[in-house]
C-alpha positions as CSV (number, residue, x, y, z in Angstrom):
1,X,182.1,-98.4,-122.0
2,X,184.3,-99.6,-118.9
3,X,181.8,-100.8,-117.1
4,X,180.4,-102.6,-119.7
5,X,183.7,-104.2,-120.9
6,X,184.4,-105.3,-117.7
7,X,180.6,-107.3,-117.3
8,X,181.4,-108.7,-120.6
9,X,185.1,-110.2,-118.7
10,X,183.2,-111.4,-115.8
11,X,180.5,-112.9,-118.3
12,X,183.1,-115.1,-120.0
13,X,185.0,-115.7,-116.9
14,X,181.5,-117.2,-115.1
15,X,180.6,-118.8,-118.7
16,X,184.3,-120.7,-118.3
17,X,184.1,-121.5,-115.0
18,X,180.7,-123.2,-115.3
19,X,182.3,-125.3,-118.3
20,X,185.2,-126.1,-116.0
21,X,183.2,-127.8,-113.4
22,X,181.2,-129.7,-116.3
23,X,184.0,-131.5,-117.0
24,X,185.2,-135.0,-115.6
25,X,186.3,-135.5,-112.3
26,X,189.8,-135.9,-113.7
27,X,189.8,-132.9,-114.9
28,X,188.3,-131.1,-112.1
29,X,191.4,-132.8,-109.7
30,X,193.9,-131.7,-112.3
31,X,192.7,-128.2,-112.6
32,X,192.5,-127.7,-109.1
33,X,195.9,-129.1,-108.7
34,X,197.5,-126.5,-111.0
35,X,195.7,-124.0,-109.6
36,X,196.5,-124.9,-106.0
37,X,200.3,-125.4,-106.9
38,X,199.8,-122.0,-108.8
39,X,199.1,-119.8,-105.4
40,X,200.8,-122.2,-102.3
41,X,204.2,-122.8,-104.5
42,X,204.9,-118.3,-105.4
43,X,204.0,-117.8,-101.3
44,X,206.1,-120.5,-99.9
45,X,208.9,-119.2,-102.1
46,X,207.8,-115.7,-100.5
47,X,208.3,-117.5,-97.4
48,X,211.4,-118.2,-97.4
49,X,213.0,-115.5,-99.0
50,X,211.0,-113.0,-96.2
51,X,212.1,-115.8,-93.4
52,X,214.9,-115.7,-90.7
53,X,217.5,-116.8,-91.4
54,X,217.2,-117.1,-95.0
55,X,219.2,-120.1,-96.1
56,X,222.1,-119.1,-98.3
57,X,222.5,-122.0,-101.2
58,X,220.2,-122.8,-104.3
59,X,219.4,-126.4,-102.6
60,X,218.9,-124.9,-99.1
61,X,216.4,-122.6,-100.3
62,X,214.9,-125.2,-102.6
63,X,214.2,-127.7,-99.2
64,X,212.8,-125.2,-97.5
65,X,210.2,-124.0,-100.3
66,X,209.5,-127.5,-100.5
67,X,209.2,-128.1,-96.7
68,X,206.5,-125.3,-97.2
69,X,204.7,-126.6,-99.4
70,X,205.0,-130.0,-97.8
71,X,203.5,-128.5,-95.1
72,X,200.8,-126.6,-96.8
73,X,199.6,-129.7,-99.0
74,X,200.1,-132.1,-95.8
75,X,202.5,-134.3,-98.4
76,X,204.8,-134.6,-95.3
77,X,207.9,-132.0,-96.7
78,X,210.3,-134.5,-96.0
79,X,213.9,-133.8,-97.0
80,X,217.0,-135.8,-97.7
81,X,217.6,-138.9,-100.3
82,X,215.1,-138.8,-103.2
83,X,213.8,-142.1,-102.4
84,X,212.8,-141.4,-98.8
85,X,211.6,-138.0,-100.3
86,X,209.2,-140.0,-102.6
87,X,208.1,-142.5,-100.6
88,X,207.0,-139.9,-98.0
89,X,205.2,-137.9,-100.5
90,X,203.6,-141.4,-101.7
91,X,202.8,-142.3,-98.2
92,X,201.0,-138.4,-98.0
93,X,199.1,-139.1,-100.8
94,X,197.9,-142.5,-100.1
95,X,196.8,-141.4,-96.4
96,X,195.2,-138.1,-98.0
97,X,193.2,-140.2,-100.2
98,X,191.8,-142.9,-97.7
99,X,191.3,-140.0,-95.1
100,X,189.3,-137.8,-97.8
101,X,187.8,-141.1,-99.2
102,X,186.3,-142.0,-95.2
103,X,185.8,-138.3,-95.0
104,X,183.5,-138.2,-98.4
105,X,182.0,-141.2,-97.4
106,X,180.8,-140.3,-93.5
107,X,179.2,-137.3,-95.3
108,X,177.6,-139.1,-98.2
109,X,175.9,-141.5,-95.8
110,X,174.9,-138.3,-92.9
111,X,173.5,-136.0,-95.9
112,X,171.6,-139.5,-96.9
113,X,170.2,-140.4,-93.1
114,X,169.7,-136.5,-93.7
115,X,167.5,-136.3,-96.6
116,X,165.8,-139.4,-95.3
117,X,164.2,-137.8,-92.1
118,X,163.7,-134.6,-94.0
119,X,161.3,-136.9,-96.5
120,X,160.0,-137.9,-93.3
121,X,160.5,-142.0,-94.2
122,X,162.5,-143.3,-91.0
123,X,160.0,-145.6,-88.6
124,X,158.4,-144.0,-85.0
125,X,159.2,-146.0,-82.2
126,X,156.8,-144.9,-79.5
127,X,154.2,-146.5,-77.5
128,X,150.2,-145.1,-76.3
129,X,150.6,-142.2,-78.8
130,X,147.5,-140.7,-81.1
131,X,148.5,-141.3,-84.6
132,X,146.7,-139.3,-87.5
133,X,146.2,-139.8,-91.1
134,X,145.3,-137.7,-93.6
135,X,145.8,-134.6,-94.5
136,X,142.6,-131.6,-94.7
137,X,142.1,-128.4,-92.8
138,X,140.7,-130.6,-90.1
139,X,144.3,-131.8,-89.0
140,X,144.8,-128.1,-87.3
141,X,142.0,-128.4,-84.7
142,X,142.7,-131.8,-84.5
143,X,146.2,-131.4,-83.4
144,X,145.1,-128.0,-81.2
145,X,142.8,-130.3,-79.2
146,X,144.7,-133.1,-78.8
147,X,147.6,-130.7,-77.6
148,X,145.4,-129.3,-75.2
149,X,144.3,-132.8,-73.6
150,X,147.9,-133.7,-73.0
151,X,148.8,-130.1,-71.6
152,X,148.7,-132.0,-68.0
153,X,150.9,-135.2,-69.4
154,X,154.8,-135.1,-69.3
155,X,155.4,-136.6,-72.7
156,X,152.8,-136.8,-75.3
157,X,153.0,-137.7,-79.3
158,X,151.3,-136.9,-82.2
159,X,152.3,-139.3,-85.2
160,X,151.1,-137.6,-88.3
161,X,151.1,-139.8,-91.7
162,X,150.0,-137.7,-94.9
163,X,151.3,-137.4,-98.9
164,X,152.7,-134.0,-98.4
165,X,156.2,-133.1,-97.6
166,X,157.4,-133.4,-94.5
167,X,159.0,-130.0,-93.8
168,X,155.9,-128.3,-95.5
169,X,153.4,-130.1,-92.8
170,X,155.8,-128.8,-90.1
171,X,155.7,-125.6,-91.0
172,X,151.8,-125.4,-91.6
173,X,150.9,-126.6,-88.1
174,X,154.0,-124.4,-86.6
175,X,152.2,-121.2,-88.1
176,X,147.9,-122.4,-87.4
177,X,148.3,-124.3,-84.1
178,X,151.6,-122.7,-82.8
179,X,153.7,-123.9,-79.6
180,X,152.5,-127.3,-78.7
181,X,153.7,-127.8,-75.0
182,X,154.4,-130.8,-73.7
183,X,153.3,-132.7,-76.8
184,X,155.9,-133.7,-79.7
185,X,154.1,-133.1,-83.4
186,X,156.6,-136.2,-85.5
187,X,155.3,-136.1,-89.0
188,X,156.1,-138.5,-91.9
189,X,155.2,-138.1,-95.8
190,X,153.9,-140.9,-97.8
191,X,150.2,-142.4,-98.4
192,X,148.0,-143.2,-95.0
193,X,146.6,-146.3,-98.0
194,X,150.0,-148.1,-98.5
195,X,150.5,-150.6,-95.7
196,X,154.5,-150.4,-95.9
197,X,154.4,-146.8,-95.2
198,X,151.5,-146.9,-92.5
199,X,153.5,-149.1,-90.5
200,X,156.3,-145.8,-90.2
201,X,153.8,-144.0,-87.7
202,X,153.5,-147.5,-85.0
203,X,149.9,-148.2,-85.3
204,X,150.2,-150.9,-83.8
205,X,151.0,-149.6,-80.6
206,X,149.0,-146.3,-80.4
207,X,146.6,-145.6,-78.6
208,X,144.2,-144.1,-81.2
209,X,144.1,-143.5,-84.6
210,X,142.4,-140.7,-86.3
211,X,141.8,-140.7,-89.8
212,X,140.8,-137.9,-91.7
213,X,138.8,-137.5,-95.0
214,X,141.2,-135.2,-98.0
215,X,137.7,-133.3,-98.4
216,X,137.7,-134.4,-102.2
217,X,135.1,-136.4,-104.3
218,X,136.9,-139.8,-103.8
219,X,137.2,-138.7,-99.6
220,X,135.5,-141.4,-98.8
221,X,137.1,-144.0,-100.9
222,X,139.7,-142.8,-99.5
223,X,138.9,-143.4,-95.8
224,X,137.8,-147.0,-96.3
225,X,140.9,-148.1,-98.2
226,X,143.0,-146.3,-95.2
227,X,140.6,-148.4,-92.4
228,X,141.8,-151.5,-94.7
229,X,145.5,-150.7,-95.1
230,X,145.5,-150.0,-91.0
231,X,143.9,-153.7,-90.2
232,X,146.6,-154.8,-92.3
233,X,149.1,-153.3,-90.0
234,X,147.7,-153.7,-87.6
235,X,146.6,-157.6,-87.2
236,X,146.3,-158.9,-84.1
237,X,147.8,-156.3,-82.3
238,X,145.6,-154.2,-79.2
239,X,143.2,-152.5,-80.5
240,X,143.2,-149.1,-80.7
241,X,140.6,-146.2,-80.6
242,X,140.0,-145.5,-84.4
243,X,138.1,-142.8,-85.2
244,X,137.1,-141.8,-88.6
245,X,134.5,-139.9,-90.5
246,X,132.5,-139.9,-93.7
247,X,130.1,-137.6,-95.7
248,X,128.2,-139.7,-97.8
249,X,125.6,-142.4,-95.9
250,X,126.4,-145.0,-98.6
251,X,130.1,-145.3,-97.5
252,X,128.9,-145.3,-93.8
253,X,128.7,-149.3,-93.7
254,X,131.6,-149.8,-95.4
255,X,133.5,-147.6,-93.2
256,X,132.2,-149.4,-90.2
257,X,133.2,-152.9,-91.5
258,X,136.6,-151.6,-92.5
259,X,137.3,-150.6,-89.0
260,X,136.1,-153.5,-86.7
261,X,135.4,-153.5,-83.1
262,X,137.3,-150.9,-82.0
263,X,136.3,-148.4,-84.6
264,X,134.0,-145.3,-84.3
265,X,132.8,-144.0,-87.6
266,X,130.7,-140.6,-87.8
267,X,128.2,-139.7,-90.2
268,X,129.1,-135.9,-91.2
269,X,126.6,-134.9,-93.1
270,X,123.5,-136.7,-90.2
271,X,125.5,-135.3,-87.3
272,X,125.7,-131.9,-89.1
273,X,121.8,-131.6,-89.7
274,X,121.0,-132.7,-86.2
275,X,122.9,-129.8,-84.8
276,X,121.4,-127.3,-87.7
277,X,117.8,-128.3,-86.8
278,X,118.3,-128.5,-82.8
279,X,119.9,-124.6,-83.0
280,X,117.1,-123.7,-84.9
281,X,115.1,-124.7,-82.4
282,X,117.4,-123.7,-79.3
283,X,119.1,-120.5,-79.7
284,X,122.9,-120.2,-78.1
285,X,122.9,-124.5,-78.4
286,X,125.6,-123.8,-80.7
287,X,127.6,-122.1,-78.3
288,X,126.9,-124.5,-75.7
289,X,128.0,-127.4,-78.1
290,X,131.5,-125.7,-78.4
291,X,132.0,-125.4,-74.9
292,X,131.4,-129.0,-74.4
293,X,133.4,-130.4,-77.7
294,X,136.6,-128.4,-76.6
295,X,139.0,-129.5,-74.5
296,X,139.5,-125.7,-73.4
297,X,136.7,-125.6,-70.7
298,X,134.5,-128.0,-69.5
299,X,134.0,-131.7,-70.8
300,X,132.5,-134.7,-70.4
301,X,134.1,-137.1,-68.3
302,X,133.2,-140.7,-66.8
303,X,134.2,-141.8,-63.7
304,X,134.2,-144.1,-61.0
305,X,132.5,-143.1,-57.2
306,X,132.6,-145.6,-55.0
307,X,131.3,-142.7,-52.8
308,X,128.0,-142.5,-54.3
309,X,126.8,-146.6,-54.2
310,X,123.9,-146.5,-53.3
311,X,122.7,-143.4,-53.3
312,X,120.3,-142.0,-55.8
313,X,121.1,-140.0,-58.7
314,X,118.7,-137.0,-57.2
315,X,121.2,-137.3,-54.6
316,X,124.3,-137.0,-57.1
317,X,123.0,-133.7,-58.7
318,X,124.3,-131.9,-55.3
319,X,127.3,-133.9,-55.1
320,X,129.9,-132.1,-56.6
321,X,130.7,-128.5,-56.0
322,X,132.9,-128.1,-59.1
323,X,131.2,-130.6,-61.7
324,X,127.4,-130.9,-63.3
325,X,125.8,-134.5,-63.0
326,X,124.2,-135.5,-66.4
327,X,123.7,-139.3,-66.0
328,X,125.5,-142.7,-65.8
329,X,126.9,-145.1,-67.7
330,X,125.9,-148.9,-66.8
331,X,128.1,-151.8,-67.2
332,X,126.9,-152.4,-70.5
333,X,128.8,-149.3,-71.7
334,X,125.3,-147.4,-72.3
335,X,124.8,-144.2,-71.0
336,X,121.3,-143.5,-69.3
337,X,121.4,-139.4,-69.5
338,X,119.5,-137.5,-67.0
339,X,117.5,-140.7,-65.3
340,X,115.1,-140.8,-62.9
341,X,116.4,-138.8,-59.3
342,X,114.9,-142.0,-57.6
343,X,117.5,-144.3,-59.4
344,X,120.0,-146.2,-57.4
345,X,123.4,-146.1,-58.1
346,X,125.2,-149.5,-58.2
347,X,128.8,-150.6,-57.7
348,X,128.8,-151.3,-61.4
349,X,127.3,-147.5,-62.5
350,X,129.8,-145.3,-63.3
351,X,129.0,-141.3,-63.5
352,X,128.9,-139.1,-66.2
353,X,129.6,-135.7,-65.4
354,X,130.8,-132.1,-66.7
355,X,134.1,-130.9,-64.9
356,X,137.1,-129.2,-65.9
357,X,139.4,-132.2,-65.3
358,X,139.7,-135.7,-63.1
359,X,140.8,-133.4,-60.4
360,X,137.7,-131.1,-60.3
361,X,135.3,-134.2,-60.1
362,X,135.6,-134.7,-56.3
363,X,132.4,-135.8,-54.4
364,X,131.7,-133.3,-51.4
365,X,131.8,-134.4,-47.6
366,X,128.5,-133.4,-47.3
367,X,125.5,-132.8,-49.5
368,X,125.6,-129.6,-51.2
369,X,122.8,-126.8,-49.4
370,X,120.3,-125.5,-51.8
371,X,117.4,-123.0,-50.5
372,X,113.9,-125.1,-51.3
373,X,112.0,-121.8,-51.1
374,X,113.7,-120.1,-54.8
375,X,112.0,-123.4,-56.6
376,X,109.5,-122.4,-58.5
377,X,106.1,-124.3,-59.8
378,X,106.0,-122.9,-63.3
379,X,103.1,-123.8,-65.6
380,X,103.5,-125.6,-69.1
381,X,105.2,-123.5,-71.4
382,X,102.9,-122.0,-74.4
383,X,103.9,-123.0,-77.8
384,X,102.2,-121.5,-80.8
385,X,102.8,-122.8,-84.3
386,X,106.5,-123.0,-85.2
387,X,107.5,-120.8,-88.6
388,X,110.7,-122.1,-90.1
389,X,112.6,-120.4,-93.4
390,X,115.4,-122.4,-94.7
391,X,117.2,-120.2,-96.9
392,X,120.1,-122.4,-99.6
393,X,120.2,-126.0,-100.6
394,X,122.7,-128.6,-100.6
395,X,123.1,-132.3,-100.3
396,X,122.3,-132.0,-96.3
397,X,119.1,-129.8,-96.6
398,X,116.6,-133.4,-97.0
399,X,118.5,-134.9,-94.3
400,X,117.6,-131.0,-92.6
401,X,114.3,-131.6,-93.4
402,X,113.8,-135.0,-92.0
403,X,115.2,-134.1,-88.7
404,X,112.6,-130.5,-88.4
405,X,109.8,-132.8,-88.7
406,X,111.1,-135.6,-86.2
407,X,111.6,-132.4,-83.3
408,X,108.0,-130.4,-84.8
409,X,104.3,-131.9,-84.6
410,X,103.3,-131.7,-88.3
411,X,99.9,-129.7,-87.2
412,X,101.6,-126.7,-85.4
413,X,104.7,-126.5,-87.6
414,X,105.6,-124.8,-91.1
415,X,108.6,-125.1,-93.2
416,X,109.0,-123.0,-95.9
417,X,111.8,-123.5,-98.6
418,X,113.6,-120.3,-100.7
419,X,116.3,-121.5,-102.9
420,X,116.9,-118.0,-104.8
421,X,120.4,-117.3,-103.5
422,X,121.5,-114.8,-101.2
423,X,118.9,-111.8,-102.2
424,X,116.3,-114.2,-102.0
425,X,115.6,-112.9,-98.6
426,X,114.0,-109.3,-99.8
427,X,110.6,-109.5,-100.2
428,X,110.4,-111.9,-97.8
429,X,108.8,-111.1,-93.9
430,X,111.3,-112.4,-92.6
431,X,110.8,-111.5,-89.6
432,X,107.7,-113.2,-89.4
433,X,109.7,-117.0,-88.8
434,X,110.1,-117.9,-85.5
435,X,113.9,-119.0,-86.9
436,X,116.3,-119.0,-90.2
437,X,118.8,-121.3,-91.3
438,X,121.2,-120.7,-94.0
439,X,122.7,-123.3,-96.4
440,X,125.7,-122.7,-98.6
441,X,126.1,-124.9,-102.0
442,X,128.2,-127.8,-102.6
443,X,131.5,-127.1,-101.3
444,X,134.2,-126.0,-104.3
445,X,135.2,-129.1,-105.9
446,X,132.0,-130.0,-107.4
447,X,130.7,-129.3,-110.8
448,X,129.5,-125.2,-110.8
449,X,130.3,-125.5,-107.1
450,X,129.9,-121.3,-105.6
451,X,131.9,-120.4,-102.5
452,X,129.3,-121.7,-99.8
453,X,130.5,-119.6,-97.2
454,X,130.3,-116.7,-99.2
455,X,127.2,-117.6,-100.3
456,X,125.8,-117.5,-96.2
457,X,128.5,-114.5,-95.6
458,X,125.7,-112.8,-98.2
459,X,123.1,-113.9,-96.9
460,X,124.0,-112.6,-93.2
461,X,124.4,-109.4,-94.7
462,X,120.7,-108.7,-96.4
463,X,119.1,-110.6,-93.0
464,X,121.0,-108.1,-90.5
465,X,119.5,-105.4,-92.3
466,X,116.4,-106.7,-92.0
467,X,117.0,-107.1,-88.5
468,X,118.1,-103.5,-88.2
469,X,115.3,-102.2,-90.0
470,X,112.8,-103.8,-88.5
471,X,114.5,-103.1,-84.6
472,X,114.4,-106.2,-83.5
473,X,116.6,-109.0,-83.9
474,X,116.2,-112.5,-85.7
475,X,116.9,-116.6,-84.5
476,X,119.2,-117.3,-87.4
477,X,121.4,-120.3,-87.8
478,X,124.0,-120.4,-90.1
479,X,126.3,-123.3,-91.6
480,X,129.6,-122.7,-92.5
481,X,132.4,-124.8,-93.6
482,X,135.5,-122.9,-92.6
483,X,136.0,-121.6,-89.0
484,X,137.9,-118.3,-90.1
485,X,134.6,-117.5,-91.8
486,X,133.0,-117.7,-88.7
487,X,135.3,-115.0,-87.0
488,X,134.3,-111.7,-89.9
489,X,131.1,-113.3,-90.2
490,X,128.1,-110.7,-89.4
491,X,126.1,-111.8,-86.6
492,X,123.5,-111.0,-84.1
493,X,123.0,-112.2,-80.3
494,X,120.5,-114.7,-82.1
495,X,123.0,-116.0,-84.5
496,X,124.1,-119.8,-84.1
497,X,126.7,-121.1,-86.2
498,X,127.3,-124.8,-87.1
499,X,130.4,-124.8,-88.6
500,X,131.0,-128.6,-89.7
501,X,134.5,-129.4,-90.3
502,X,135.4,-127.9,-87.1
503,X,132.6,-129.5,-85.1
504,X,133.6,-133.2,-86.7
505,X,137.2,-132.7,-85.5
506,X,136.5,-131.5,-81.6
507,X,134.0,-134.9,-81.7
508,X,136.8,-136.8,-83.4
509,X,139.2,-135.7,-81.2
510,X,136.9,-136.1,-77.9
511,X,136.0,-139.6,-78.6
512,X,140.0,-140.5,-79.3
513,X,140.8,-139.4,-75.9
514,X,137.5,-141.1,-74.2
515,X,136.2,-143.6,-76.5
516,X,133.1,-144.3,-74.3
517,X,131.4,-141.1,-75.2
518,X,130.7,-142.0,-78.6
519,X,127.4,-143.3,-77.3
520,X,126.6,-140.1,-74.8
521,X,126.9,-137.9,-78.1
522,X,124.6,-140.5,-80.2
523,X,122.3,-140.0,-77.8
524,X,122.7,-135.5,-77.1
525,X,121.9,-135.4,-81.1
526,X,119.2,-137.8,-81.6
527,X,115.9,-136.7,-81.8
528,X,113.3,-138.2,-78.7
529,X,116.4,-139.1,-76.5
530,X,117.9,-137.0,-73.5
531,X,119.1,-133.4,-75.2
532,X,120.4,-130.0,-74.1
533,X,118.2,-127.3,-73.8
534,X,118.2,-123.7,-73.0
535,X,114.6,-123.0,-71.3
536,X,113.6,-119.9,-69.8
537,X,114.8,-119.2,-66.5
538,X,111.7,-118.1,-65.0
539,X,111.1,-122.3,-65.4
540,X,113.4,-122.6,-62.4
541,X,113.6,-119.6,-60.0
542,X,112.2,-116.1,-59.4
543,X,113.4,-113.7,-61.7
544,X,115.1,-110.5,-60.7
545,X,116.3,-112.6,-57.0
546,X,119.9,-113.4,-56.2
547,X,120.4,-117.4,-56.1
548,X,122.9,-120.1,-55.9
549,X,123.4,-121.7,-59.1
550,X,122.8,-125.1,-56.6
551,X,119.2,-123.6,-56.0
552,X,118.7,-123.6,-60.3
553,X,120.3,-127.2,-59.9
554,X,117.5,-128.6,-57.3
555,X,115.1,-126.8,-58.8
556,X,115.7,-128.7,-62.1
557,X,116.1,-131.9,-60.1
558,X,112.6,-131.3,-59.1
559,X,111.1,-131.4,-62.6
560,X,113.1,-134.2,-64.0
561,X,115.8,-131.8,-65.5
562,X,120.1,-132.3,-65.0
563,X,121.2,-128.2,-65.2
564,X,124.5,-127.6,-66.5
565,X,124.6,-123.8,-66.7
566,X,123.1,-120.8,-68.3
567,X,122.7,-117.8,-70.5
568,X,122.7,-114.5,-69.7
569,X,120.9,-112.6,-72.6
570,X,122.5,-109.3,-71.4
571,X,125.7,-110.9,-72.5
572,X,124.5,-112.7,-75.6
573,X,126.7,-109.8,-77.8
574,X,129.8,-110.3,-75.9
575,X,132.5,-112.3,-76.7
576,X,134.1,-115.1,-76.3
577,X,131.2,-116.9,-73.7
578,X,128.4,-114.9,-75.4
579,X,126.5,-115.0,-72.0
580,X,126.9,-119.0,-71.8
581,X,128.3,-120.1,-68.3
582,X,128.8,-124.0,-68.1
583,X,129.5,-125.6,-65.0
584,X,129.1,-122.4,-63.0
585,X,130.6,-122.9,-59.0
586,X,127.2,-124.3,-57.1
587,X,127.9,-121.8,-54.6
588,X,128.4,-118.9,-57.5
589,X,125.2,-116.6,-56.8
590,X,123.5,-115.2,-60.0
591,X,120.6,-113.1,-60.8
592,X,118.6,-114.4,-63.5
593,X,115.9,-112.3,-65.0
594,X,112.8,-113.1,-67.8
595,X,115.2,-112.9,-71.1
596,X,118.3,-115.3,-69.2
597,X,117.8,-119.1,-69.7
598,X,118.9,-122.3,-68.2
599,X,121.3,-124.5,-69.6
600,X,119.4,-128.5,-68.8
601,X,119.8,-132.0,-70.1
602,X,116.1,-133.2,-70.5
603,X,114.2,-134.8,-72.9
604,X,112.4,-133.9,-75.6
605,X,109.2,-131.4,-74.6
């Protein structure tokens, strides 16, 4: 009963208090005046009377309580005539309300600068910085890669513009991308479509813009009215690198016009099915694409060699001891990959190359030494009819289709089509294609839209079986739409994963940095042009011998071919490389046997 007598006292008590500070502000000073008065004027009188000496008269005692409370309330305390005793106190009060007044008003205007920069609406004031806008999971890798291309730069920034709240964007790239170095993440919150707010991240004087698609149904509305809004900032300013992508072919033009000269737009869904039909027909390529695209390893670069005027590009191949030749870029800003060896290099050429960084692509004193004799003369490769299983359907498969029958000759090829769903597969021999490739649905946010990467999760599952029952494992290649999926997803040494939104943000990010490989990548996923391949070894040197990796170099060199690395099938299960070693060392001695390949840029066989 006690206890709950007394919860009923502190009930009323909070239930009062609440109604007290309801009131007017009148009120509120009044109350707290009494109540102030109520504890400082008993004490003072304590005070004194505990004090030494204690004074002995009424009126003694009375100034002194009153000096204490003077003192207490900073109303001066004075003593002596009343007037002077009143005019202090009025003096007291008339400095305690202009110093609380400044006081209340310093902190009014810091809490509102405060809340200002929390909604992330103050202006950036920097100068060659990346600025990104829009908001989708893309913006992690984004922001991961661009950290790591300024991990050698002092002072780097990262402007990012999106309709989400400022703190929350923080905190999302804090916990998905982590510690970013050297670079400075600013982030602002408003719509990347309004000019007035665009103009808060400096687009004017940044050196790139990236702008990314919200994923949704109107995403590409979305990017062209964002293009717009930025040439409105923009005007006549330098232009920047902008970089954007869409999904839908329709909105491609558009896009284009909306970013002008300096823009770069990407197709998603074309570049997507040109990877998905050149892994089917290249197992690993995947692998080797992600090596490439990151800014972790090995890269494309373009530079300048004075050095190598007038030499030939044969000649360039065994150039550089820590960087793979691939081709060069005229003055046009066109990139001839993997040219003829007898082509001259002129003042004007620049070279494209894969390195580590500008400070690995140094030209050697001396030409690099190969041994002639591990060349091999190997005899046309045997092809027999090509059995293809495409297992799903979305909006990309036609586009899948097209590009199978641009890389196949329509007499020694077969495509067949099972659109069942993820147990589709039994019944099927399987086995019997020489490669899979597995298509999710339309991504959630369409109509009856399934999971898609659950859908090819599924799918994995019933084909590794397969695989297991049968012994023997299977070329699949997968598309999937989140990376995480990638990392649980069930996979074989044959298994090639083209996970799209990551794959559109490393070649977003790539061609921010170096704007002139937008063409080189046109080129590595058309059909007919210059690709990557992965051949057998046995192509280029004797199987089962120790070489040089610059012996597999001149070797290639000798049948038209740039090498850039290979594959050793031994290590196909292993992660993270998978067997794939780009840019190897060309003194780095290997032995390649009949399952390894050879990592080339060649045309198409």
């Amino acid at each position: 009963m006690r206890g709950r007598a007394g919860e009923g006292i502190r009930t009323r008590l909070r239930y009062w208090f609440d109604n007290f500070l309801a009131r007017s502000t009148l009120t509120l000073v009044a109350g707290l005046t009494l109540a102030c008065l109520a504890v400082v004027v008993p004490a003072s009188v304590a005070q004194v009377l505990v004090g030494r000496p204690v004074p002995t008269t009424l009126a003694g005692q009375a100034a002194a309580v009153w000096a204490s409370v003077g003192a207490t309330l900073r109303v001066g305390g004075a003593v002596g005539a009343p007037a002077y005793v009143v005019l202090s106190v009025l003096l007291a009060l008339v400095s305690l309300l202009f110093v609380s007044t400044l006081v209340s008003v310093i902190t009014t205007g810091m809490n509102d600068k405060i809340l200002e920069l929390r909604l992330g609406r103050s202006t950036i004031v920097e100068q060659r910085h990346t600025v990104v806008l829009g908001w989708s999971d893309q913006v992690f890798p984004v922001i991961s890669e661009l950290v790591t291309a300024n991990a050698h730069r002092r002072r780097a920034t990262v402007a990012l513009l999106a309709p989400r709240d400022k703190v929350e964007m923080e905190e999302q790239i804090t916990t998905r991308v982590g510690a970013t170095g050297t670079t400075r993440v600013v982030c602002r919150s408003g719509s990347p479509t309004d000019p007035a707010v665009l103009a808060r991240v400096s687009p004017r004087t940044a050196s790139a813009v990236i702008v990314l698609s919200p994923g949704d149904h109107e995403g590409d509305r979305t990017v062209v009215r964002t293009l717009l809004a930025l040439g409105a900032v923009a005007g006549d300013a330098p232009a920047a690198t902008v970089v954007a992508a869409v999904r839908e072919p329709a909105h491609h033009t558009a896009a284009v016009l909306a970013a002008g000269p300096g823009g770069r737009i990407l197709d998603i869904d074309t570049i997507t099915a040109r990877l998905l039909a050149q892994c089917a027909r290249q197992p690993g390529l995947s692998l080797v694409h992600q090596e490439l695209l990151d800014f972790a390893g090995c890269e494309f670069h373009i530079v300048h060699e004075p050095a190598l005027t007038g030499r030939t590009y044969g000649e360039a191949l065994l150039s550089y001891a820590r960087s793979c030749v691939v081709g060069l870029l005229g003055p046009g800003g066109r990139p001839a990959l993997n040219p003829p060896s007898a082509t001259v290099i002129t003042p004007a050429d620049r070279i494209v190359l894969i390195t580590e960084n500008d400070s690995t692509a140094v030209v050697s004193d001396e030409p690099l030494p190969f041994d002639d004799s591990a060349a091999v003369e190997a005899a046309p490769r045997e092809t027999g009819p090509a059995r293809t299983l495409l297992l799903g359907w979305n909006r990309r498969a036609p586009l899948i289709i097209e590009q199978l029958n641009r890389y196949a000759d329509a007499d020694a090829a077969r495509l067949d089509l099972v659109t069942g769903g993820p147990r589709a597969a039994h019944g099927l021999d399987v086995l019997g294609y020489d490669s899979v490739i597995v298509l999710g649905p339309e991504a959630a946010g369409s109509v009856g839209a399934a999971d898609p990467d659950y859908h090819v999760l599924e799918t994995l599952l019933h084909l590794r079986a397969a695989e297991r029952a049968a012994g023997h494992s299977l070329h699949v290649t997968a598309e999937l739409s989140d990376d995480q999926d990638r990392l649980i997803a069930p996979m074989s040494p044959g298994t090639d994963f083209v996970v799209s939104g990551r794959l559109i943000s490393l070649l977003m990010t790539q061609i921010s940095e170096n704007p002139r490989t937008a063409a080189l990548f046109e080129e590595l996923f058309t059909a007919g042009g210059n690709r990557i391949h992965l051949g057998p070894a046995a192509e280029y040197v004797p199987v089962g011998r120790e070489v040089a990796f610059a012996d597999v170099v001149a070797s290639g060199r000798r049948r038209g071919r740039s090498v850039i690395g290979y594959r050793l099938h031994a290590e196909s299960d292993t992660g993270p490389r998978y067997g794939i070693r780009v840019n190897p060392g060309k003194e780095e001695r290997v032995v390649l046997g009949a399952a390894d390949t050879v990592i080339a840029v060649m045309r198409d066989l």
